[in-house]
N, C-alpha and C positions, 0 to 999 in steps of 0.2 A: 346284914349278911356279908360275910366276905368270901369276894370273887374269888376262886380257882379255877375257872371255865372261861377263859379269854371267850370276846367274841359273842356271847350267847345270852339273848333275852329268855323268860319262859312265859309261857300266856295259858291261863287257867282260867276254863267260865264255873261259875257258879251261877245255882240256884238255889237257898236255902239247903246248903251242904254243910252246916254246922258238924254233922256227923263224921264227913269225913276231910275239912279244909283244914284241921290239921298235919294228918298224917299225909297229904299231899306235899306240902308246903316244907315241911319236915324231908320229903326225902328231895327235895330241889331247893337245900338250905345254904348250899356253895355258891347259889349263882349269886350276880349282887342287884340282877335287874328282875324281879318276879313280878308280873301284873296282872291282879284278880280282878278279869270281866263279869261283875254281877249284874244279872238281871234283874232286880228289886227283892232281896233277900228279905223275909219278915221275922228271921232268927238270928242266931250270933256267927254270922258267916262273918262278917263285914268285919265286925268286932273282933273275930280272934284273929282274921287275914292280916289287916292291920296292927296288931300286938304281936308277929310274927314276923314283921316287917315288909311284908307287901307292898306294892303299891295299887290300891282301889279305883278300877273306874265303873260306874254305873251309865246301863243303858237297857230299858227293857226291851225283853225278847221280838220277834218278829219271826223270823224265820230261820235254820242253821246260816243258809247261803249272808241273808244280807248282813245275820249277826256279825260272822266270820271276817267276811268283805269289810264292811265297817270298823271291825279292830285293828285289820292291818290299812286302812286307808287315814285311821283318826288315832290312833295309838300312840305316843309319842316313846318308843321303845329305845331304848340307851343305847342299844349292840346289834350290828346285822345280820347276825344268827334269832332263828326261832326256834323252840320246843314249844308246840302244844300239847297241855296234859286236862285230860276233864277232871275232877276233885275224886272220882272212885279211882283213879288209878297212882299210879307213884313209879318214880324213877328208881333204877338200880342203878350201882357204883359201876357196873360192867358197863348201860347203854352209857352211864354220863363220863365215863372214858374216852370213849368210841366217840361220843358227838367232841368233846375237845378236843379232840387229835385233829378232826375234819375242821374246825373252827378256827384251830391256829395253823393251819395251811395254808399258804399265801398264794399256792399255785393251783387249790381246788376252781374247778370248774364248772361244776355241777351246783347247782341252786337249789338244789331240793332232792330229801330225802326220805323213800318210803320205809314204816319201822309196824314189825307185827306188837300183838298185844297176847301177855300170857293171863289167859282166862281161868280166873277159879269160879267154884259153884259148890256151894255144901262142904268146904271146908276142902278139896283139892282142886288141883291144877286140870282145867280140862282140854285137853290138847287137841282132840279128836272132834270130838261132836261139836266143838267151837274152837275150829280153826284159826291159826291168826292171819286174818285175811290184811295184805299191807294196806296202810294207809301213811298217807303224807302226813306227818309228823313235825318235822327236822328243814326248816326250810328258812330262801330271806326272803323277805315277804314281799319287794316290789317286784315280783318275779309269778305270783301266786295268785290265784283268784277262785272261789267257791262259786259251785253252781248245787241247784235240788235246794227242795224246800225242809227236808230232812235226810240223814245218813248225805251228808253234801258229798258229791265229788268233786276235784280238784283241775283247775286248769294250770300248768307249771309251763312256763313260756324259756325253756331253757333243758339241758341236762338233768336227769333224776338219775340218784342211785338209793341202794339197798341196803339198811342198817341189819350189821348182821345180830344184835343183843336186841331183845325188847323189853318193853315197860310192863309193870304188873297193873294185870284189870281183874277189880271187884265190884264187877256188877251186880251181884244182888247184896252188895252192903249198907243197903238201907231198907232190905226185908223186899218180902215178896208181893206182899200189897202196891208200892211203890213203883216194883218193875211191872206188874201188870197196868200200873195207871198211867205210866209213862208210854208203853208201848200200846194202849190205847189211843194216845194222843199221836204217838207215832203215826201209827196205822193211818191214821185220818189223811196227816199230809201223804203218807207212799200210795193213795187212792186217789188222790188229786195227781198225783204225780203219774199212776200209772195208766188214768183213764185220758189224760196230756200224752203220753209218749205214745198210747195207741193209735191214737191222730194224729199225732206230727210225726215219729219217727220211724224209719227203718231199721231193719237189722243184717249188717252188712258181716258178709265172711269176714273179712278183710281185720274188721275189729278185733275180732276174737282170738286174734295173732299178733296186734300191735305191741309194738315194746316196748308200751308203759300202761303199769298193771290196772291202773284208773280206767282206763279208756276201754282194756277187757272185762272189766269189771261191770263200764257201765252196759255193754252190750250183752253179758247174760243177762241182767235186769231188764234188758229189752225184751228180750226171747224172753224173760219166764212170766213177762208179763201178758204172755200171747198163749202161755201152754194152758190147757184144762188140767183139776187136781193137783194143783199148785200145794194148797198145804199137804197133801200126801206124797207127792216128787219130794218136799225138802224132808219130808222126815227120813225118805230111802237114802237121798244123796246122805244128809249128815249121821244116819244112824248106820246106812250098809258101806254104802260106797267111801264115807270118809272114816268107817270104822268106830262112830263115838261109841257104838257098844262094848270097845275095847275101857272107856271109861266107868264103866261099872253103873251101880244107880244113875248117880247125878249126871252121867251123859245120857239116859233114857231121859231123867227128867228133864233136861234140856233141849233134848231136842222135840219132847211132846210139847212144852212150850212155846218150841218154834212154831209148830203146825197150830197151835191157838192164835200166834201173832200174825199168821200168813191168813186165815183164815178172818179174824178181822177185818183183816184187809179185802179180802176177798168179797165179806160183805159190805164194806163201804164203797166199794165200785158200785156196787149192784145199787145201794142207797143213790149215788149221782146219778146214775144211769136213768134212775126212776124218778127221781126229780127233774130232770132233763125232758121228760116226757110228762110231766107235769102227775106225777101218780107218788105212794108212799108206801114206806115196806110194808 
């Protein structure tokens, strides 16, 4: 691969993404430093990363937090810039403009940057009903740290700013079976996670005005872990109030989705809850 991106590692996990590791890899084919974190792939993930010119490290899964933590603490990355991309999504020539400009700045200050994601579903863009909520992206990594046992948030010990291009996400490009079995698994950990912050945490005003988007983020996750009709709140916010019915079907179907995956959830609480007490659904 030949560099045109001073500056800038890219770090892509894989799991048995045969499907979609190459059109990933393909659009971050300028950097010269690519490194696919596989968690023990049993297809041709490995295989074509490799014939692509990646370079492959293997470590299986555990959890988002310790996976994430572990790549930037053991990773041995060429450049002090990071891009993370997961293998359904791909870079555009606009965001990978924008990340070089900030990479070969000698005066930038800021260590880390949050970048939306443009969501398609049924063959268009859904802009509505799946918002692109920022996430840290764009960062150097002795600066960074993952917390959550899934959908991680980010601790950034420094300046954050805001990429104003994002990357393309195809999340259901490996069918729909798939995304319900991942978000099954999901579910499992945000039930662990949410019946942990019922006990240990607070929900403080203060959060939900902080000026960096992580930290208000993690504090509605507080609050919506305490409201009743949780999956019927997310179907209004994302179907009324964020308008996804302006997305035609596939923002209905998306967001009936969501109230399947919240409800999941909803009853894996209630599963610990009643193990807790020594009883079963």
């Amino acid at each position: 691969m030949a560099d045109s991106s001073p500056g800038i590692s890219i770090l892509i996990l894989t799991l048995n993404e045969e499907a979609n590791i190459e059109g990933v890899l393909d659009s971050v084919a300028a950097f010269d430093d690519v490194v696919v974190l596989d968690s023990g792939s049993t297809d041709r993930t490995v295989e074509l990363a490799q014939a692509r010119g990646a370079r492959v490290v293997q470590r299986l899964f555990d959890n988002w937090a310790a996976h994430h933590n572990w790549a930037l603490a053991t990773i041995d990355f060429q450049q002090p810039w990071i891009f993370y991309l997961d293998a359904d999504e791909r870079m555009t020539p606009a965001l990978e403009e924008e990340i070089r400009t900030i990479a070969a700045d000698p005066h930038e200050e800021r260590v880390g940057f949050y970048c939306g994601a443009a969501n398609y579903f049924l063959g268009r863009l859904i802009s509505r009903a799946y918002p692109p909520v920022p996430i840290l992206r764009f960062y150097r990594p002795p600066f960074v740290t993952y917390q959550r046992l899934v959908n991680p948030t980010t601790h950034v010990a420094g300046r954050v700013g805001q990429l104003r291009n994002r990357f393309l996400h195809f999340t259901f490009s490996k069918g729909l079976t798939e995304w319900l079995a991942k978000h099954n698994r999901y579910s499992q950990a945000e039930a662990i996670e949410a019946v942990a912050s019922r006990e240990r945490d607070t929900v403080g005003v203060r959060d939900f005005v902080a000026p960096n988007p992580a930290t208000r983020r993690a504090a509605l996750k507080r609050l919506a872990w305490r409201l009743p009709f949780r999956p019927q709140l997310k179907f209004v916010w994302l179907y009324v109030v964020c308008r996804g019915f302006l997305d035609g079907w596939p923002g209905y179907v998306y967001c009936r989705l969501q109230v399947t995956y919240e409800y999941f959830i909803d009853l894996k609480i209630k599963e610990i809850q009643l193990a807790r007490q020594g009883r079963r659904m």
